[in-house]
C-alpha positions as CSV (number, residue, x, y, z in Angstrom):
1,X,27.2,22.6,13.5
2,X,23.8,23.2,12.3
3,X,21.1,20.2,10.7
4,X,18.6,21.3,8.6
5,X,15.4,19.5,8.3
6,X,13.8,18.8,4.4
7,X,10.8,19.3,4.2
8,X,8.8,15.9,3.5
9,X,7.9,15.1,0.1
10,X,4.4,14.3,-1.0
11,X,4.3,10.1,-1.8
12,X,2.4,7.5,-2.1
13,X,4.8,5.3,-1.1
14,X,5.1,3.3,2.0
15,X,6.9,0.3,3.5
16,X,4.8,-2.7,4.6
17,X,6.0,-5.4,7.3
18,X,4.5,-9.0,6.1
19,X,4.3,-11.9,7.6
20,X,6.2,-15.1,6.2
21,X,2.9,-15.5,4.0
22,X,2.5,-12.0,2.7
23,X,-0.3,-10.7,4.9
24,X,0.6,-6.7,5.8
25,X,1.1,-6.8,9.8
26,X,2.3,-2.7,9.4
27,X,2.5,0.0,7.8
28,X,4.5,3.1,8.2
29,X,3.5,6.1,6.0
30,X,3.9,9.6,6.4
31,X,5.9,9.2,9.3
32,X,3.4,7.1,11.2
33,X,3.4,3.7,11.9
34,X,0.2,1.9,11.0
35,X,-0.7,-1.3,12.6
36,X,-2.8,-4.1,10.9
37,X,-6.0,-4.8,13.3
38,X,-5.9,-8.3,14.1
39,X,-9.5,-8.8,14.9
40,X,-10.7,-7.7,11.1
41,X,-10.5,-9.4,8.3
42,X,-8.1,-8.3,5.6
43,X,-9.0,-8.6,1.6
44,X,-6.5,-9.6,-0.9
45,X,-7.3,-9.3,-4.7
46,X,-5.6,-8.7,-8.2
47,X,-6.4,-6.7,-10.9
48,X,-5.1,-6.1,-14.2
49,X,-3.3,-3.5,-15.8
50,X,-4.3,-1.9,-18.9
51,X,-1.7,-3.2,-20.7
52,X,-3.3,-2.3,-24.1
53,X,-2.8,1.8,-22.7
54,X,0.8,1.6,-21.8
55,X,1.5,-0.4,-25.1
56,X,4.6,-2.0,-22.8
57,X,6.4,-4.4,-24.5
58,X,8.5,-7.0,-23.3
59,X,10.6,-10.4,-23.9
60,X,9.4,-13.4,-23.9
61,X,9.7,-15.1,-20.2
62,X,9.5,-11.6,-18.5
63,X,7.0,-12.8,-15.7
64,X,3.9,-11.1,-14.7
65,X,3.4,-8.2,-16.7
66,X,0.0,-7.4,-15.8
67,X,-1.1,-8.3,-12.4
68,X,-1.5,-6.0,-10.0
69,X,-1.6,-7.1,-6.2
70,X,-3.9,-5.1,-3.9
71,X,-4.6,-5.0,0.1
72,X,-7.5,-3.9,1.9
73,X,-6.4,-3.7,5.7
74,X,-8.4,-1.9,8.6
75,X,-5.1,0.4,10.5
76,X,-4.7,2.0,13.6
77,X,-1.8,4.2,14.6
78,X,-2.4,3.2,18.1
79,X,-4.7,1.0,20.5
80,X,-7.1,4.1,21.4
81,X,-7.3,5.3,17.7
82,X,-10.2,4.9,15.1
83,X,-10.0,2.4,12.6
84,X,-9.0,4.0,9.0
85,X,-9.1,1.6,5.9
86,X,-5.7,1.7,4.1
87,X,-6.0,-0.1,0.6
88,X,-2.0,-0.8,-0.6
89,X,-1.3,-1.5,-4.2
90,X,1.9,-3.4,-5.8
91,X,2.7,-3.1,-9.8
92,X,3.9,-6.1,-11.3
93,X,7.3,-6.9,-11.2
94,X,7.7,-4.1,-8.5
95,X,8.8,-4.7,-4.4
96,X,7.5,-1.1,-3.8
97,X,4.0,-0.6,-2.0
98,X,1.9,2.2,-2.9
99,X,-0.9,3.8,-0.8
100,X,-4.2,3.4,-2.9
101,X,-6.1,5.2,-0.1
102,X,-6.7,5.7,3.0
103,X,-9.6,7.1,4.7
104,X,-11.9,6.5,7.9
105,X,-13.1,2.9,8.4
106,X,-16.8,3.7,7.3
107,X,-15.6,6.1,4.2
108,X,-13.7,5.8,1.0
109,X,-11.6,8.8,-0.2
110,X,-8.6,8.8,-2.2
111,X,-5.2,9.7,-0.7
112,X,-3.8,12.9,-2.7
């Protein structure tokens, strides 16, 4: 009997561990498992989607429609690895993180 491996997809998407407040503790993308440093401080923000671009509609009573959560967390993959910056993103209505970006802890470049 023979396996065969698939090739990874390209994605953006990730799963986050939390802890009972929200705060990312983990992350594991790209097969990796990316751990929240405790010693820095993590940034939590919201922005808003351009609703007015996507001309979404929707019922009355449908929740947050607009609001979109963010994360800026300093990650190592390990305790002798360099800090990267990861910055998560979360849609409205959606349980699914997305990788905004992540890059080395003194840069900013977009994951592709």
């Amino acid at each position: 009997m023979t396996s065969t491996i698939e090739a990874p997809t390209q994605t953006n998407e990730l799963q986050v561990r939390t802890d009972p407040a929200g705060k990312p503790l983990a992350i594991r993308h790209d097969g990796r498992i990316w751990l929240v440093d405790p010693a820095t401080d993590s940034q939590h923000w919201y922005g808003r989607d351009t609703w007015w671009d996507t001309r979404r509609t929707a019922a009355v009573g449908s929740g947050d429609l607009v609001s979109i959560e963010y994360w800026r967390l300093q990650v190592r993959s390990d305790t002798h690895s360099a800090l990267r910056t990861a910055t998560l993103r979360r849609n409205p209505l959606s349980t699914q993180w997305l990788l905004e970006s992540i890059s080395d802890a003194d840069e900013t470049t977009e994951e592709e």
